[in-house]
N, C-alpha and C positions, 0 to 999 in steps of 0.2 A: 637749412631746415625748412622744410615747405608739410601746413597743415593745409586738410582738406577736410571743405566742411560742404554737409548734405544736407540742405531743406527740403520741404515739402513739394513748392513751386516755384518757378524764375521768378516768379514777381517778388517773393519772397527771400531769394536770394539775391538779385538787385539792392534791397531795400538794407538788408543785414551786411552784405560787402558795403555799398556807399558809407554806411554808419563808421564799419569797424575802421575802412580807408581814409575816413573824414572825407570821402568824395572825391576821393582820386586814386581813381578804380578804370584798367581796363577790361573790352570783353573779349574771348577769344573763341575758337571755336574749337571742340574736343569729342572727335565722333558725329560731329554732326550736331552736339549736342550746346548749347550756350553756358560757358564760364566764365567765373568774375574773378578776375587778375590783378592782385596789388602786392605789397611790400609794406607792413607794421614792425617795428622792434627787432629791422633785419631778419624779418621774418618771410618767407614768400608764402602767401596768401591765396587758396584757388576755392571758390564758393561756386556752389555746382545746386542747381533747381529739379529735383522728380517731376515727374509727371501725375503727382499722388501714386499708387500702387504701381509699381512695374512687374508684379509677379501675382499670379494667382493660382490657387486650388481648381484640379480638375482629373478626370477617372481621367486613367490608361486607357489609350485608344482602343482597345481591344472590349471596352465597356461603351462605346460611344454609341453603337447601332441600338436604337432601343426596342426591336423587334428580336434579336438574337439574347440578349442579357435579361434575364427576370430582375424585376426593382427591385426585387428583396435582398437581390445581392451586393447591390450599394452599398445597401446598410455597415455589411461586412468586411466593406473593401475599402482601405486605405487610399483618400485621394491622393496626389503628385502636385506636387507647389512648380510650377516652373515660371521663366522670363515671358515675357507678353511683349515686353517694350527693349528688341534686343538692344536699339540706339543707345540707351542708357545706358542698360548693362556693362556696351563696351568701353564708355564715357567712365563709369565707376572704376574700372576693370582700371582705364591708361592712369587715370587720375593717383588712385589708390597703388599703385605700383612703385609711384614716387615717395609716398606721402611717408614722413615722420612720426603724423599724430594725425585723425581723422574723429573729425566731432563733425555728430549727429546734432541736428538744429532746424528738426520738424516739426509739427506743433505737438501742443505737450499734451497728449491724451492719446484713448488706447488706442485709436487708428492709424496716429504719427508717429506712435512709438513703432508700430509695428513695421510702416514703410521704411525709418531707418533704420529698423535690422534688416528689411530687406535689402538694402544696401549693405550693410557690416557683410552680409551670409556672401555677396558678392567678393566685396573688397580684401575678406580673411584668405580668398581660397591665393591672392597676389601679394597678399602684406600682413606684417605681423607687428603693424605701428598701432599703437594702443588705442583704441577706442572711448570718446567722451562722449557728454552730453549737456548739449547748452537750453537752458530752460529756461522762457519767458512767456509772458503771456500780453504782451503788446511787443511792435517793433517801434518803438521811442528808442530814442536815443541814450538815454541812461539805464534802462534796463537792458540791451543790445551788448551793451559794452558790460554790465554787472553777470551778465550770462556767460560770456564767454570767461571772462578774468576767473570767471568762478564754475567752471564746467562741471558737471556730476557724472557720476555712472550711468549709462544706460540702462534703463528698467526693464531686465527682460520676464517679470512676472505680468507689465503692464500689454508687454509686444505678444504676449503668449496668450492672452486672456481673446486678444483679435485674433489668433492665429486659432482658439478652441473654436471661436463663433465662426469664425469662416469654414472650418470643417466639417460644423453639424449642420449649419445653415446651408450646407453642399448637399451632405447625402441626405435629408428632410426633405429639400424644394427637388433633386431630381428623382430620388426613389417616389417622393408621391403624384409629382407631376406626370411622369411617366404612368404608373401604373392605372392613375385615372381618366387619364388621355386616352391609352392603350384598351380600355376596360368599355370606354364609351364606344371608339372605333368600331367594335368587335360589333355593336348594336347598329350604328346609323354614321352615315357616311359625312364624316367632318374632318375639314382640313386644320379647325381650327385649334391651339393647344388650352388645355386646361389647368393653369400655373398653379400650384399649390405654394405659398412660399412661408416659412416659421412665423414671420412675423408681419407678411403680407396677409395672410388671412386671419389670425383675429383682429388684425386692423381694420379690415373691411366687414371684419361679424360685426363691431362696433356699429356701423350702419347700418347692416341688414338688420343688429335688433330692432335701433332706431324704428328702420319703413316696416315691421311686424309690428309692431306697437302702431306705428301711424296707421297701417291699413286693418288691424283687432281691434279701432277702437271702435265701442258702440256711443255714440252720443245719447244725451239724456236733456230735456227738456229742463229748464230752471226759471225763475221770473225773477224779479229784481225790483224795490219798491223802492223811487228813488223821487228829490223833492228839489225843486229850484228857489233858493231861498232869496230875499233882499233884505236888504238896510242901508240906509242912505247912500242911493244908490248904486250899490255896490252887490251884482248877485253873487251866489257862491252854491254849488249842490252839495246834497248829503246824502247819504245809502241807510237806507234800513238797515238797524244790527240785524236782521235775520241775515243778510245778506244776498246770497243765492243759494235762495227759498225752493227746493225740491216738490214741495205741494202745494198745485196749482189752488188748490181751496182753501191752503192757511193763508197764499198770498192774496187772493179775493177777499178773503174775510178781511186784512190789514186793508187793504185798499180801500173798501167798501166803507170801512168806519174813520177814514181820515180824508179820501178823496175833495170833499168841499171845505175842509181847514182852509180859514186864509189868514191863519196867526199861528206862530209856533215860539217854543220860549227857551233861549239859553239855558241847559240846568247846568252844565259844569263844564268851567273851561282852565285844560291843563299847558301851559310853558313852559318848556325846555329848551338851554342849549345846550348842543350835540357837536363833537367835532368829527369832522372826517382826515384820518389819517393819512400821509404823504405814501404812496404805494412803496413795497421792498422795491431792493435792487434788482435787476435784471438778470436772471438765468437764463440760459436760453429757452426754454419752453417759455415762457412769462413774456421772452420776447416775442416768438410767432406766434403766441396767441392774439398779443396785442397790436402786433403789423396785422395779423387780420381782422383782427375786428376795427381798429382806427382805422388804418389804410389800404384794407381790404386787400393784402397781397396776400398769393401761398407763401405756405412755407417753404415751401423747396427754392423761390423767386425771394425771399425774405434771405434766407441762409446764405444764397448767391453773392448778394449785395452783401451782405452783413462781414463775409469774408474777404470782398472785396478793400471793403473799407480795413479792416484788417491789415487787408496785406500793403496797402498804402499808408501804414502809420496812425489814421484817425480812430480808431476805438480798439480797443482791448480786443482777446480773443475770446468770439462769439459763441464760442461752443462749451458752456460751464454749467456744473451743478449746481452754484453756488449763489446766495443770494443773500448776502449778508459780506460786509465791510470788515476785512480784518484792522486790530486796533492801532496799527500803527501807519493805514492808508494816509498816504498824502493827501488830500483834496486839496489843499491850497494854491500849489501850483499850477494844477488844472485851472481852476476857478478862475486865477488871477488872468489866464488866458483867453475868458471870456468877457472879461470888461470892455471887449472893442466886439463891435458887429452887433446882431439881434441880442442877443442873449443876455448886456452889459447889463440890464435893469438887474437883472433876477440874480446875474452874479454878486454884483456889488453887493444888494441888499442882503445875499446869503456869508458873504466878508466880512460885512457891520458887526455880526454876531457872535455867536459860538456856531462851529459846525458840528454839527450831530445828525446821522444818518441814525433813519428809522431802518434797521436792519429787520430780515429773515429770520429764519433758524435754520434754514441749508448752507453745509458747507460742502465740498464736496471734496477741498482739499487738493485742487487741480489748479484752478485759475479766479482772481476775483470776479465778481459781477462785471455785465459787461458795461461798459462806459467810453464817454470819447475821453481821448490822451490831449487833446488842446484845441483851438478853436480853428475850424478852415469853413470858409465862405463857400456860398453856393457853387459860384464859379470856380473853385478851385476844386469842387470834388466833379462836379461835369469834366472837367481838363483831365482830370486822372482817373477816373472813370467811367466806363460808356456803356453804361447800362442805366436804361430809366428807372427813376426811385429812388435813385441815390439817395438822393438829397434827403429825400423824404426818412428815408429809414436812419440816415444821421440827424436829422432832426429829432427826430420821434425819440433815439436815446440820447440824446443831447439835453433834450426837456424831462426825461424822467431821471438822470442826472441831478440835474435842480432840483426838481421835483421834492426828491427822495432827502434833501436836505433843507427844505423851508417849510413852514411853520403850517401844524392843520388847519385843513378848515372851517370855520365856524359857520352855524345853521340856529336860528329859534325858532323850535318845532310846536305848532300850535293844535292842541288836538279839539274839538267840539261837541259837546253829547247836546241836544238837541231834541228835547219833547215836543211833541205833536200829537193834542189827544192820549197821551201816555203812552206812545208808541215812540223809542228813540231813535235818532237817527245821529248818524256817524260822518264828522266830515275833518278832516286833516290839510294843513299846508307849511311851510318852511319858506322861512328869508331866509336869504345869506347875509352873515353879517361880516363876515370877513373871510376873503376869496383863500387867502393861504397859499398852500401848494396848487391851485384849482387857475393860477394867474399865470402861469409858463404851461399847465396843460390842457387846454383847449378839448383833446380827446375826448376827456370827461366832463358830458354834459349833465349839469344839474337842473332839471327844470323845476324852477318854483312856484308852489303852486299858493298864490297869496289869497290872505281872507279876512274880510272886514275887520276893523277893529271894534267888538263886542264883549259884553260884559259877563258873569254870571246873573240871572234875571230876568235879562233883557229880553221881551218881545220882540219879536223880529218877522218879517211879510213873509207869504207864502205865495208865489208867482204859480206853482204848477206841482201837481204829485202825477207819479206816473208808474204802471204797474206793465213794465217789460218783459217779457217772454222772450228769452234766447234758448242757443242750445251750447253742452259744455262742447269744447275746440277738442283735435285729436292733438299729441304732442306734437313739437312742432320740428323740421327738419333738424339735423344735426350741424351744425358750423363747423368749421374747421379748426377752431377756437377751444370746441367741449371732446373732439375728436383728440387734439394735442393732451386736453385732458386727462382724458380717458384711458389712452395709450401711457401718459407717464406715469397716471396711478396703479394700472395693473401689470408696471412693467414690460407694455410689450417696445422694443426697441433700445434709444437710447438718445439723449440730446442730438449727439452727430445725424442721426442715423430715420429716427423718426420722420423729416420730413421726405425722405426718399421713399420709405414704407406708402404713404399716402401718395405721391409719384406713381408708385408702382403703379397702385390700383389702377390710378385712373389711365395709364399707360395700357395697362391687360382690357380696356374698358369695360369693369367692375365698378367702380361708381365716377362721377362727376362732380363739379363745384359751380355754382349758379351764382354770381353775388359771396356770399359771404355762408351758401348752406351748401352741407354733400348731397347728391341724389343718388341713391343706387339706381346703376343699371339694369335692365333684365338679366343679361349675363350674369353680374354678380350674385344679384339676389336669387334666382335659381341655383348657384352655383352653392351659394352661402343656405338656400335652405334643403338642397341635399343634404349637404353635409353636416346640418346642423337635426336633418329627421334620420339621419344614419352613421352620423360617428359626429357627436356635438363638442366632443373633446379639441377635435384641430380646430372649430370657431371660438371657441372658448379662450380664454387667454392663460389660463390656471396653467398648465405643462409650458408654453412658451417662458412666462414671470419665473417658473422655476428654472430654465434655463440660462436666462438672462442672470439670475443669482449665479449656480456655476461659473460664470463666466467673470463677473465678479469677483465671485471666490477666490478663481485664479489671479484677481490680477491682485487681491489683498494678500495673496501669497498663502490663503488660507487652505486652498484646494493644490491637489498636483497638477501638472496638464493632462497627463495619461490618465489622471483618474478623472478627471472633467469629461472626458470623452466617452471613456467607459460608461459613465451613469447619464453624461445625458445621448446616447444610443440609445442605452435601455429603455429612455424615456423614449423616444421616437419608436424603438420598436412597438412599444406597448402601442402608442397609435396606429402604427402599419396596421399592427394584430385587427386592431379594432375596425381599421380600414377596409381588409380583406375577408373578415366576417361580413361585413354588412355590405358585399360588393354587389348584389342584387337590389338591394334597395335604393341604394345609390344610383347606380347604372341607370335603373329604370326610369327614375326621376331625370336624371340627364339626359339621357337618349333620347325619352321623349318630349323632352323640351326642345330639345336642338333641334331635333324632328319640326316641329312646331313651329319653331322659327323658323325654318328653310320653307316649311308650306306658308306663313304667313308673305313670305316676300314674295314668293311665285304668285305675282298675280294671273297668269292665265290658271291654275289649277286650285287657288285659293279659294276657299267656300264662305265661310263663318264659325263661328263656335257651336260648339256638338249643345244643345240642350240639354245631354243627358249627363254629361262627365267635365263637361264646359274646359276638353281639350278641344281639338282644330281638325273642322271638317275641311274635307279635299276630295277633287274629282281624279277616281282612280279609274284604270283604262287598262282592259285584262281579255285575253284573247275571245272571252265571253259577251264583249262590250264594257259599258262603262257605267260608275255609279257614282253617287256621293259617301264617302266612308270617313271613317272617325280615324285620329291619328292614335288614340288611345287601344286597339285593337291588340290585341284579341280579349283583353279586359271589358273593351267597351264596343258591341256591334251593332251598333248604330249605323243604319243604311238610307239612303233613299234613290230611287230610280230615278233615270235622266230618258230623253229621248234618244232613237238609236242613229238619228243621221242628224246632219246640220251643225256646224260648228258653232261651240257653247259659249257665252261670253258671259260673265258673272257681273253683274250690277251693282258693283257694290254701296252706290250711296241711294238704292232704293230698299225699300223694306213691303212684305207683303203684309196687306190688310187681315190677309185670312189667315195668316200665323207661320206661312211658310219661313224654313230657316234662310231662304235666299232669292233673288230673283234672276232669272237668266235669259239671255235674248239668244235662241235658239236663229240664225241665222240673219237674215233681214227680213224674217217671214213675221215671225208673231213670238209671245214671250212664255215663259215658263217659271211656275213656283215650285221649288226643289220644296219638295216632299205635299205637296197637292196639286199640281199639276198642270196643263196647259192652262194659260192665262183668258183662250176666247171661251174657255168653257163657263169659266166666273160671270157673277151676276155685279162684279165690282170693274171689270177688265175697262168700259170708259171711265170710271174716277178714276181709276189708278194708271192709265195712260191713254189721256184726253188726246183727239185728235187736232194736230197745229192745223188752226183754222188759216186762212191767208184772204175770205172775206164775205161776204154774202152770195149766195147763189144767186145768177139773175133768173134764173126761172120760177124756183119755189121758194116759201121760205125757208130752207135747209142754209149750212154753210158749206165753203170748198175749202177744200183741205189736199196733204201731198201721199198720195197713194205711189209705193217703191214696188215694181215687181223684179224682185230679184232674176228670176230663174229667166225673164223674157226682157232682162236688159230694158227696162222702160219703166216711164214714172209720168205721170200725169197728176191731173188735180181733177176730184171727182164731191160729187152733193154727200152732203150726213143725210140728208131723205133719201138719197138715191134716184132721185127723179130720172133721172140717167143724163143730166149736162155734164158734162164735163171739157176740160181746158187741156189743149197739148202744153208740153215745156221740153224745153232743151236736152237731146239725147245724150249729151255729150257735158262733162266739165263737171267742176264742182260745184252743188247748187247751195246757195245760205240763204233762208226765209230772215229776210232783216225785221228792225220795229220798225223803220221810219214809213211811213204809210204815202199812198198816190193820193196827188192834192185833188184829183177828178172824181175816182169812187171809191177811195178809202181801205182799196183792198193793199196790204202789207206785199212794198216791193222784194223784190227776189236778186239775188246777184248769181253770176254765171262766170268762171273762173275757166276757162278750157287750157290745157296747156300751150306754152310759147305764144300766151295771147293776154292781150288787157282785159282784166275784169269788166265785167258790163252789169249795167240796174236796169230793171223796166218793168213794167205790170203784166202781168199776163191775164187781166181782163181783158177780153175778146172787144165788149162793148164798148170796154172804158174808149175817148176819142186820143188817149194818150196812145194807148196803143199804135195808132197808124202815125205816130213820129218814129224816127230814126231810135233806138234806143242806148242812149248819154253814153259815154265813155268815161271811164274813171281812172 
């Protein structure tokens, strides 16, 4: 009798063979492919590792050219599921051939169910040994062995619900990507693609509202009357109840009649204490929110880890809805496993007790919260793991672990109403009186903000009143933390699946991550506010959340498959629809952006911003000659003349005094203001390009300076009077006017660079007596 059993990945199949062998387990090779070989209950044993998905959704070659196929017809076309990973395939294929009984022993959710039917769909077409399913949600060693003894059915309402989303998720991201891509082309010459993806972009409208909001906001002026108070020794401030006072005259008026107060008097002083509760158990949003905000990982580098540590035994499976303790969780055993290494304080103390977890209200009926399965030292996850952070991220839920079972925090919250002249003022602070769960989590900083001890009554000194003028803040970037948010309230995504959405973006570079905030890109937000001034349905998240339900549906067994498809089609067609009406407004928005960007990077033809449409001037060049023209054209005809010979070079960190939109150095002759014109003609041309003095004229009082004649190969140095002295200099080499100055007549030395030759310094005063020495070698 020989069972064959399918995990997710080797390292997971390793871990599940060593268990069920007691560790005497060998490996063989089968295709190419690595299996775990042993003997149970005279039983022969072969445990075989995926490579995650070995089969994917994709059109018939015949759909692949996307010049030949309209997008529309995606829509309508049934994808093809085929092998990717044939090595497997045939590994399943010899394996499955032999097999008696073959269980499926992926991770238990809708993406693992789904890889082991891609397996079963293999192994059925060779074998008709009946198919299980082993369900855990750590690989510990009692639950390893309670899964298999105890195998279940394969859920194929859960494998089908993965099998809906990959199909819609297919014809969605190629029929709109294609058609927008294809739609731009048609206007301005880009190689680059335009991804549209179901749940890649309202993931990323989530921050392009964000930076529209940051860049709408108008700021507004406020003041702020605020007071530095003392008593025995001890200052402390207080804020005007007005608060942040909008008029500048009510706040003068407060000012004015309290400013020289130097006594103010306690009227009433309020006492509370406050606990703060131990945070719920960890879901997994709950947890990449909080790897980024403590320990500032992504999520996509959070999940990595987090399954790593998984597949080695130390925490549960990281991928769960759920965030609440069912009633019959063990803790104990855990716990008792932490009485050795860091963590013994906060164990023991939580053993002393009753244990009671402060639970959630999500369940999701898949896997519990995630948690470690027993205690392993730094060094033992560095040894079995080789990725940085480890540590970090088994830490992190190791202490909310604890956390989640010891006792709140305690705070007495002190509040102070404070008359001044009859004008009251507002001041608050909090001791902690007992750390609680606040003493295993460090993450959570509480700062206290303490304040005398003071009466009802009491007088008390007035150091300083002060009447501050700010302005309000725009909101502030988005985290990655409110983005996990955001996505799991409006449904876009899913636990698994969420942090690759974010991957995406900043993969298509559509936004970035700085620290701990997103930043859209140009790309993006151009991209996100087309789409959002011409079909605001695909940034919106409302059609995606309702797809994500469908899918759902199916896997609650509530929906059909074929009927999941059918309506949410319809759903995407309704977007196509909306897509392809508004394909000029869109287009135009893109095209001319992409435009925009390809002239902004050409620096020889790049101008400045139009004044008139504040799109992007450029030097256009047409068998007529050449001009400065607007990229926004034929909308926007904004022109201005160039000169007709002499190659143009655009200046770009000069700006014209007289309002020209650019400045340009028309050869090595003399310079030009694009849209007013030659620079010698201005009454500003020396402030605005002062002649490089190099020192006194010895004839007049004028100075010399370095006169270039292009056209006659020669450069000299000549008087600003003109007196007519002037100084030869070197026909040949590179010349640099240095600072460092001649210690004889103080004219600024020169260096001379000629090729296959040592640079050389020397003065080129005739009189200086420096002169008639050798000139230095450098």
């Amino acid at each position: 009798m020989t069972t064959v059993v399918f995990t997710e990945k080797n390292k997971a199949a390793a871990q599940i063979a060593k268990i069920l062998s007691s560790d005497s387990v060998s490996r063989i090779s089968v295709e190419g492919v690595q299996v775990y070989d042993f003997k149970k209950n005279g039983r022969q044993w072969r445990v075989m590792g995926l490579a995650g998905h070995i089969m994917r959704y994709d059109y018939p070659e015949e759909y692949h050219n996307w010049h030949a196929v309209d997008p529309k017809v995606l829509l309508d076309t049934a994808p093809v599921k085929s092998v990717t990973k044939q090595s497997y395939a045939n590994a399943i294929t010899r394996l499955a051939s032999s097999a008696d009984e073959i269980i499926l022993a992926c991770d238990f959710d809708r993406e693992g169910e789904n890889i082991g039917f891609e397996a079963r769909s293999i192994a059925e077409k060779v074998s008709k040994a009946p198919v299980k399913r082993a369900r855990f949600s750590s690989l510990s060693t009692g639950e390893i062995n309670r899964a298999f003894e105890e195998p279940i059915a394969p859920d194929e309402n859960m494998a089908m619900a993965a099998e809906a989303r990959q199909i819609l998720d297919l014809k969605m991201g190629a029929a709109f990507t294609r058609y927008v891509t294809l739609s731009v082309r048609e206007r301005v010459r880009t190689k680059g693609v335009l991804s549209i993806g179901p749940c890649q972009t309202p993931t990323c409208g989530f921050v392009y509202e964000r930076e529209r909001a940051i860049r709408n906001f108008k700021s507004k002026d406020f003041w702020k009357v605020e007071a530095l108070f003392s008593t025995h020794g001890s200052d402390f401030t207080g804020l005007h109840r007005g608060g942040h006072i909008q008029d500048k005259a009510k706040a003068d008026c407060v000012f004015a009649r309290i400013k020289d107060c130097k006594v103010a008097t306690i009227t009433k002083k309020t006492v509370k204490e406050a606990a703060t509760n131990p945070p719920y158990p960890l879901n997994t949003t709950e947890f990449l929110k909080r790897a980024s905000n403590f320990l500032g990982m992504s999520p996509e580098q959070s999940l990595e880890i987090a399954e790593q540590l998984y597949l080695s035994g130390f925490i549960s499976y990281p991928r769960t809805e759920t965030n609440r303790y069912a009633d019959d969780f063990e803790f104990k055993p855990i716990l008792v496993s932490f009485i050795k290494g860091v963590y013994a304080e906060y164990a023991l103390s939580i053993l002393s007790g009753e244990i009671i977890s402060k639970n959630g209200k999500r369940d999701g009926h898949d896997h519990p919260p995630i948690h470690p399965i027993h205690y392993v030292s730094k060094t033992d996850i560095e040894k079995s793991i080789a990725l940085s952070n480890a540590w970090k991220i088994y830490d992190l839920i190791v202490r909310h672990f604890l956390a989640n079972l010891m006792q709140p925090a305690l705070f007495e919250k002190t509040r102070l109403e404070i008359t001044v002249k009859d004008e009251i003022f507002d001041s608050t602070g909090s001791v902690q009186k007992d750390a609680g769960w606040l003493r295993v989590y460090p993450f959570e900083t509480k700062n206290d903000k303490l304040l005398p001890l003071v009466e009802e009554r009491q007088n008390i000194g007035i150091k300083r009143i002060t009447n501050t003028k700010s302005r309000t803040s725009p909101p502030k970037k988005l985290t990655e933390a409110e983005l996990l948010t955001l996505m799991d309230k409006h449904g876009i995504g899913t636990k698994a699946t969420a942090p690759s959405h974010i991957a995406t973006n900043k993969k298509r570079g559509y936004f970035e991550t700085k620290g701990k905030s997103v930043f859209i890109l140009e790309t993006g937000f151009t991209l996100m506010d087309a789409l959002n001034n011409s079909v605001p349905i695909l940034v919106k998240p409302d059609i995606r959340a309702r797809i994500e339900s469908l899918i759902q549906e199916v896997e609650n067994g509530e929906k059909d498959f074929e009927a999941s498809l059918v309506e949410g089609t319809t759903l995407i067609k309704e977007m196509y629809s909306q897509l392809t009406s508004n394909r000029n407004e869109l287009v135009s928005q893109l095209a001319g952006t992409i435009r925009d960007e390809t002239v902004v990077v050409d620096k020889k033809n790049y101008v400045g911003e139009c004044p008139k449409c504040q799109r992007v001037l450029w030097m256009i060049t047409t068998d007529k000659g050449r001009f400065v023209g607007c990229t926004g054209y034929p909308q926007c005809k904004n022109t201005y003349s160039l000169p007709k010979v002499g190659a143009i070079n655009i200046l770009q960190s000069r700006k014209c005094k007289k309002g020209g939109v650019a400045v340009a150095k028309v050869g090595n002759k003399y310079h030009w203001a694009v849209g007013i014109g030659p620079c010698f003609n201005c009454d500003m041309e020396k402030e605005c390009f002062p002649h490089e003095i190099i020192g006194a004229c010895p004839k007049c009082d004028g100075d010399m300076f370095l006169i270039n004649i292009t056209s006659k190969n020669t450069r000299f140095l000549g008087c600003t009077k003109r007196c007519g002295h002037t100084q030869s200099l070197p026909k040949n080499g590179r010349l640099t006017i240095l600072k460092k100055v001649c210690e004889k007549c103080g004219w600024r030395m020169i260096r001379v660079k000629e090729l296959d030759k040592d640079a050389r310094e020397f003065c080129a005063n005739r009189v200086c007596a420096q002169t008639s020495r050798q000139g230095s070698r450098k």
